[in-house]
C-alpha positions in Angstrom: -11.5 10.1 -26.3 -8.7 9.1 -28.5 -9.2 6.7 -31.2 -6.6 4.5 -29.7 -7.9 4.7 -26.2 -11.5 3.6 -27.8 -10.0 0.6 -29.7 -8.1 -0.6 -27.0 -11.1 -0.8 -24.8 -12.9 -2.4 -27.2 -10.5 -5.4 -27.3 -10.8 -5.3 -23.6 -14.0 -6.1 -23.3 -13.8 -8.8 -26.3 -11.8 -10.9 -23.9 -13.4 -12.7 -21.1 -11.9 -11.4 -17.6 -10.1 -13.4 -15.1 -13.0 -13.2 -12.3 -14.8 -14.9 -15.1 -12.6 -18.2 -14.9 -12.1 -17.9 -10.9 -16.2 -18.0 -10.8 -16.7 -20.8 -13.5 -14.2 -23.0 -11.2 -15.8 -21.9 -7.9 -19.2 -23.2 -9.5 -17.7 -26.5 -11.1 -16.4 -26.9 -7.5 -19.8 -26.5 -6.0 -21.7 -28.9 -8.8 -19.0 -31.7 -8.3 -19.8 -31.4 -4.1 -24.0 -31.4 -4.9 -23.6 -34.4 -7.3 -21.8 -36.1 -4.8 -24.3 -34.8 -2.1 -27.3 -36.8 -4.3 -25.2 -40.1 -4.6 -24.1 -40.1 -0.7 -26.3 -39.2 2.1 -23.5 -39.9 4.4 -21.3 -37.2 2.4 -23.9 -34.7 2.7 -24.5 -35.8 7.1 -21.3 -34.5 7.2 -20.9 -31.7 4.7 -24.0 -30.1 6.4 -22.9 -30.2 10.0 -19.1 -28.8 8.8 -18.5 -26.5 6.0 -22.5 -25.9 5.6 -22.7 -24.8 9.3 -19.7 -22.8 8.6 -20.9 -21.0 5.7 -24.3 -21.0 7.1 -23.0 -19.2 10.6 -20.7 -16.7 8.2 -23.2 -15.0 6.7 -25.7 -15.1 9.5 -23.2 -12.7 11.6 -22.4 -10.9 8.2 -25.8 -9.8 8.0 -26.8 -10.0 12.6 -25.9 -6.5 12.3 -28.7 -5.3 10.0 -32.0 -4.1 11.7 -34.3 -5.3 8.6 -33.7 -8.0 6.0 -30.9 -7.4 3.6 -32.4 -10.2 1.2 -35.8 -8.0 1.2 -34.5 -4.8 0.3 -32.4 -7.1 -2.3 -35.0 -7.9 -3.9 -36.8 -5.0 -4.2 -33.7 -3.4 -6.2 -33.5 -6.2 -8.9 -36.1 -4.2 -11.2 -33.2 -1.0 -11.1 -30.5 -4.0 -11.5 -31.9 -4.8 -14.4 -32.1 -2.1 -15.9 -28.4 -0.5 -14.8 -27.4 -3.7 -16.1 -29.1 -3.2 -19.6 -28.4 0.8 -20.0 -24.8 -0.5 -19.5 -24.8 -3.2 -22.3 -26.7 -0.7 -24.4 -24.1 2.1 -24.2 -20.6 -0.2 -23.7 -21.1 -3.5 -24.7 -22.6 -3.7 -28.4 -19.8 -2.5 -30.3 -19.5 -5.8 -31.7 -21.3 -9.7 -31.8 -18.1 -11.4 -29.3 -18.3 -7.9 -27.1 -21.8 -9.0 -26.2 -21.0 -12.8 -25.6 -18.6 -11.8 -23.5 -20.8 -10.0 -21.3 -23.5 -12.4 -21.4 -21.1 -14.9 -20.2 -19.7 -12.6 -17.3 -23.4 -12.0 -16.1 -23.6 -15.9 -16.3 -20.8 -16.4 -14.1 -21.5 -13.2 -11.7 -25.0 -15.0 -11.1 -22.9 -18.8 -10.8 -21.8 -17.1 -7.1 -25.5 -17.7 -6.4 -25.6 -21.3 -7.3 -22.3 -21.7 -5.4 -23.5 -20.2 -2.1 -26.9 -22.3 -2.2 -24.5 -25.4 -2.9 -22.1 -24.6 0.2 -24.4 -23.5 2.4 -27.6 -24.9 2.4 -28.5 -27.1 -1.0 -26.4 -29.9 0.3 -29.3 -30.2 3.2 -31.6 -31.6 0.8 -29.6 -34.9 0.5 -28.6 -36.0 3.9 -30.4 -38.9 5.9 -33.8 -38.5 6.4 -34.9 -37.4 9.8 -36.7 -40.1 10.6 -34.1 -42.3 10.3 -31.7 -39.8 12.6 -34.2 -39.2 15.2 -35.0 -43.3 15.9 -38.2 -43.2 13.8 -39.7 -45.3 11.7 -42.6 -44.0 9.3 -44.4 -45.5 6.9 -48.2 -46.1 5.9 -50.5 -43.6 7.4 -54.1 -45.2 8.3 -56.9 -43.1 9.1 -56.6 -44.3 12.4 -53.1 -43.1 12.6 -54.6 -40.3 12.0 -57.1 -40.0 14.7 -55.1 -41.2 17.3 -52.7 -38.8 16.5 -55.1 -35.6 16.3 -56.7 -36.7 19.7 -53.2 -36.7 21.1 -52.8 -33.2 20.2 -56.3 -32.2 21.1 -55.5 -32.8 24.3 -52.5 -31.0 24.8 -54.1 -28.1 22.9 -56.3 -27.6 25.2 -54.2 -28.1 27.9 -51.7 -25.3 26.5 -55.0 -23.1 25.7 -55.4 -22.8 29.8 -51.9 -20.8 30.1 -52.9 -18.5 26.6 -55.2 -15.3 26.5 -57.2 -14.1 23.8 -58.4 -11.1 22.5 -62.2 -10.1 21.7 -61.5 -11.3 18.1 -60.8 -14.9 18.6 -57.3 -14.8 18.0 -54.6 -15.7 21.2 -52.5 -12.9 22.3 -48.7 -13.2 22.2 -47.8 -11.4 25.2 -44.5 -10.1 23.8 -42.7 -8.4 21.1 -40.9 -10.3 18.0 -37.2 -9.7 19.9 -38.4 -11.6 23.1 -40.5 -13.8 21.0 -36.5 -14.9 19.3 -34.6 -15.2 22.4 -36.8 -17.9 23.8 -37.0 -20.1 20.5 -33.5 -19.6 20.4 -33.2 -21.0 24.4 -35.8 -23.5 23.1 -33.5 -24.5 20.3 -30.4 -25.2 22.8 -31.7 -28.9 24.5 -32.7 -29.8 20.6 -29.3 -29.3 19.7 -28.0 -31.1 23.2 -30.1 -34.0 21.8 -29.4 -33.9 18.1 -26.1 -32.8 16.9 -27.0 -32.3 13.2 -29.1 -29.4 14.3 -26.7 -26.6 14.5 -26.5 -24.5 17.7 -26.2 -20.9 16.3 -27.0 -17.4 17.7 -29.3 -15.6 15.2 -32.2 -13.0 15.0 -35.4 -13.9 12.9 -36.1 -10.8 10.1 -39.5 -9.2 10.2 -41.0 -8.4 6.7 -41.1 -4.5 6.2 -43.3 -5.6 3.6 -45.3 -8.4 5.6 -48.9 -7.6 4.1 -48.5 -7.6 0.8 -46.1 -10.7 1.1 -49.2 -12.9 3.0 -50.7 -11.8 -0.8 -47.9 -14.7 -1.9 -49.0 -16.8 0.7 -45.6 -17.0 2.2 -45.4 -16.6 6.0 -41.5 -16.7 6.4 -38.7 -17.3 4.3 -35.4 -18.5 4.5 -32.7 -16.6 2.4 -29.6 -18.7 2.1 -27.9 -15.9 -0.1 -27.7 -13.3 2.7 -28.0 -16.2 5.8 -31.5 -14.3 7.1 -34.3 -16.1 8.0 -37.4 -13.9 7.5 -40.6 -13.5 9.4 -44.1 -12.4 8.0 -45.1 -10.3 11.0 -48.4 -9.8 9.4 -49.7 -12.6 10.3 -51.5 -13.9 13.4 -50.1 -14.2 16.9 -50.3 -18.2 17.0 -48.5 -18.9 13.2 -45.6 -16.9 14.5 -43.3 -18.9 16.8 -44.0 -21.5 14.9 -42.9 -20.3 11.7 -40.3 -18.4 13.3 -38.7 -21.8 14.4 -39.4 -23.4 11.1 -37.2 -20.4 9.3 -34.4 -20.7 12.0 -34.4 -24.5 11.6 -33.2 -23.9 8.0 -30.4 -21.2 8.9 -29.5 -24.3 10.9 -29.6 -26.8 7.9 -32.3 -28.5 8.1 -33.4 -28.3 4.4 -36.8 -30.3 3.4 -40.0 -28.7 4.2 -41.6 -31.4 6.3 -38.6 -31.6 8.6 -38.4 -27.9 9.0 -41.9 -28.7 10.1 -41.3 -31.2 12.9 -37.6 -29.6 14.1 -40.6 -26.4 14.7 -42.3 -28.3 16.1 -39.6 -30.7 18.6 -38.5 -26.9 19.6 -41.5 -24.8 20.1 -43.4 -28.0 22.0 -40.2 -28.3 24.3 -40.1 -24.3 25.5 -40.6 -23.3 29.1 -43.1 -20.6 27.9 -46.5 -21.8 27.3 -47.5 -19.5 24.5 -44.9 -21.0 22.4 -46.4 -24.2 23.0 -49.4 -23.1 22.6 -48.9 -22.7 19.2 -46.6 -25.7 18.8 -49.6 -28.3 18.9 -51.9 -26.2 17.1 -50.0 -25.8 14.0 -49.4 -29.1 14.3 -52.9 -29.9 15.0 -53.9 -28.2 11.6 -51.4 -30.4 9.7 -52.8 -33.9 10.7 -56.3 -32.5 10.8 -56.3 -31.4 7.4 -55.0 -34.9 6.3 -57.6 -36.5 9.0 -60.4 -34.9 6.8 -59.1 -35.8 3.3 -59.2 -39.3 5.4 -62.3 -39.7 7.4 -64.5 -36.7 7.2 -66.5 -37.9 9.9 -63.8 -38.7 12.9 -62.1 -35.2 11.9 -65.8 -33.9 12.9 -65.4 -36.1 16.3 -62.4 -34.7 16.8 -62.8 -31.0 16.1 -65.9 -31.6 18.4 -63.3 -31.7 21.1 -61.2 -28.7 20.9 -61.6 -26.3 23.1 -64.0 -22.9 22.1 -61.6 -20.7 22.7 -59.2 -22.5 20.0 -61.8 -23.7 17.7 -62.7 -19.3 17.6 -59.0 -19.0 16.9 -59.4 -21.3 13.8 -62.4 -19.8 12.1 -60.6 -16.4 13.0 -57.8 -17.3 10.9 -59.8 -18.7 7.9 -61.6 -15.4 8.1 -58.3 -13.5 8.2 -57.0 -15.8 5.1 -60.1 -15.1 3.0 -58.5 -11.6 2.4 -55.4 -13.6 0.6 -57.0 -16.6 -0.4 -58.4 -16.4 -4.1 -54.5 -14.5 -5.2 -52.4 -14.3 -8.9 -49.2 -13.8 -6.8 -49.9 -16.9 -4.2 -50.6 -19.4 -8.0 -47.4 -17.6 -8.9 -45.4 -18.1 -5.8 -46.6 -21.6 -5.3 -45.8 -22.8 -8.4 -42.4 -21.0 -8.1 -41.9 -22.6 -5.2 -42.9 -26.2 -6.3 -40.3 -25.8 -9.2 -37.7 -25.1 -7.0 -38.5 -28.1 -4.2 -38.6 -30.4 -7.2 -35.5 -29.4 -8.7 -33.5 -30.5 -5.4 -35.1 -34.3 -5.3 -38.7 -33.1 -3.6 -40.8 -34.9 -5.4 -44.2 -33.6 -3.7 -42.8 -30.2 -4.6 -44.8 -27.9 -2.1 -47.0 -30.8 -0.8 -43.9 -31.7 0.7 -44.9 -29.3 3.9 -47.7 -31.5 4.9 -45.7 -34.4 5.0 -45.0 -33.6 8.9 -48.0 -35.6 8.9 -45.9 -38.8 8.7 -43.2 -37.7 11.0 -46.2 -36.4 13.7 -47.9 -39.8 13.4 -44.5 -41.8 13.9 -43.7 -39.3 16.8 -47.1 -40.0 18.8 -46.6 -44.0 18.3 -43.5 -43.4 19.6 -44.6 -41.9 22.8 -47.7 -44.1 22.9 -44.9 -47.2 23.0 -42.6 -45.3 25.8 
């Protein structure tokens, strides 16, 4: 190549580009709309259900069309990113000290587009009203009678729902259909939530399964979310009754429904309301779990009382599962994830980080005095 042709390119790539300052405003944009997000709840209400259901509904067709997760495969080609991206640098970028600021800051604002799309279309979700507050609510101190009361209630309709549910020779309940099916009903499920509560968003969208669902439960992680791609992703590897649950919590945040616990109890308002009674099967036993695991950090012996009451066939399905989970339980990648995880809830204004899923607790408890007063 020419020495002029060489020099010229050189002075190219001393100069920051123009997608550089389009990116840097598209971020500043999306900073000025978060930090006005965390001062007004009533900004981010409305936010959320507009321009965040718009982006949110975008990239969930943009990605409808896939048969597998996008964001998985993603992922799994970050290690070869990395290294295309350093091989480059290497060979074309070190010619001089401002040649390699230069890039360093166009990789800074190539990654901003992240930051922007979390913003847009989902990170604004972590600011609005509390649910509680928008489903006629009110929470607050949770006794250890709460607590009972509350477990008793859904004792009862366990065991009601376990009548309708069969189970296989290894404890576990049998979903008596495939993933696809399993989605069209929580998405019929979903459609008198959203009748009832307009801030839930009313969108047509397939859950993911994992390809790589066994060595994710290693992370602990049963479904995820991806707000990058607008897929919510499905651990397949897990047991029958976790699934529609989860399934409903992931779809709940492609619908904008951001914190943890509220995820939780939007699962739980959709998957106790379907028509088919495997679904709600599993609705008041993951539920169940939640305020039973808080009724024994409470009163050790009225959680005994009350497991005494569940059904055989559902207390099998429990020590099933806790056999299943001692295969991931003692895990480097689950400490990793978790605390990963906690970082990230924390960052956005959780301050009980990844605690923050049990908290469904106080939304359950509030939910059963409410029907109690009805």
């Amino acid at each position: 190549m020419p020495k002029k042709n060489v020099a010229k390119r050189v002075r190219n790539y001393e100069k920051l580009p123009i997608y550089f300052y389009v990116f840097c405003g598209i971020f500043a944009v999306a900073l000025i709309l978060y930090l006005i997000a965390v001062i007004s709840p009533a900004f981010a209400n409305g936010y959320n259900s507009t321009v965040g259901a718009a982006v949110r509904a975008a990239l969930a067709h943009l990605t409808s069309w896939i048969p597998f997760s996008l964001a998985e495969i993603l992922i799994y080609a970050i290690p070869l990113l990395i290294i295309a991206v350093a091989i480059y640098a290497y060979r074309c970028r070190c010619n001089s000290w401002r040649s390699v600021l230069v890039y360093i800051g166009c990789l800074i604002s190539v990654f901003s587009i992240l930051f922007s799309l979390f913003v847009f279309g989902f990170g604004i979700g972590y600011h609005t009203e509390t649910l509680d507050r928008r489903l006629g609510m009110e929470t607050g101190a949770v006794s250890a009678d709460d607590l009972y009361h509350t477990a008793y209630w859904l004792v009862e309709e366990v065991n009601t729902a376990a009548d309708g549910v069969s189970f296989g020779e290894d404890g576990f309940s049998l979903m008596p259909y495939e993933i696809d099916e399993m989605n069209d009903r929580l998405l019929d499920a979903f459609d008198p939530i959203c009748d009832a509560y307009p801030f839930v968003q009313r969108l047509d969208s397939d859950i993911k399964p994992v390809l790589a669902s066994k060595l994710m439960s290693y992370t602990h992680i049963t479904g995820v979310y991806t707000y990058f791609t607008g897929e919510a992703n499905l651990n397949v590897a897990f047991p029958d009754y976790t699934l529609p649950f989860t399934a409903a919590h992931e779809l709940a945040h492609q619908r904008g429904i951001a914190r943890e616990n509220e995820a939780n109890f939007v699962a739980f308002l959709v998957t106790s309301s379907c028509e088919d009674p495997y679904i709600r099967y599993t609705a008041y036993l993951n539920l169940f779990e939640y305020v039973a695991n808080a009724l024994y950090r409470a009163d050790s012996a009225r959680y005994a009382e009350i497991l005494g009451m569940l059904d055989d066939r559902v207390v099998e399905e429990l020590r099933a599962y806790s056999a299943f989970f001692d295969t991931y339980r003692d895990s480097v990648a689950a400490d990793v994830s978790d605390a990963v995880n906690d970082t990230y809830l924390k960052l956005h204004g959780n301050t009980a980080g990844t605690a923050s899923y049990g908290l469904v607790v106080d939304l359950a408890v509030a939910y059963c005095r409410l029907l109690q007063a009805r």
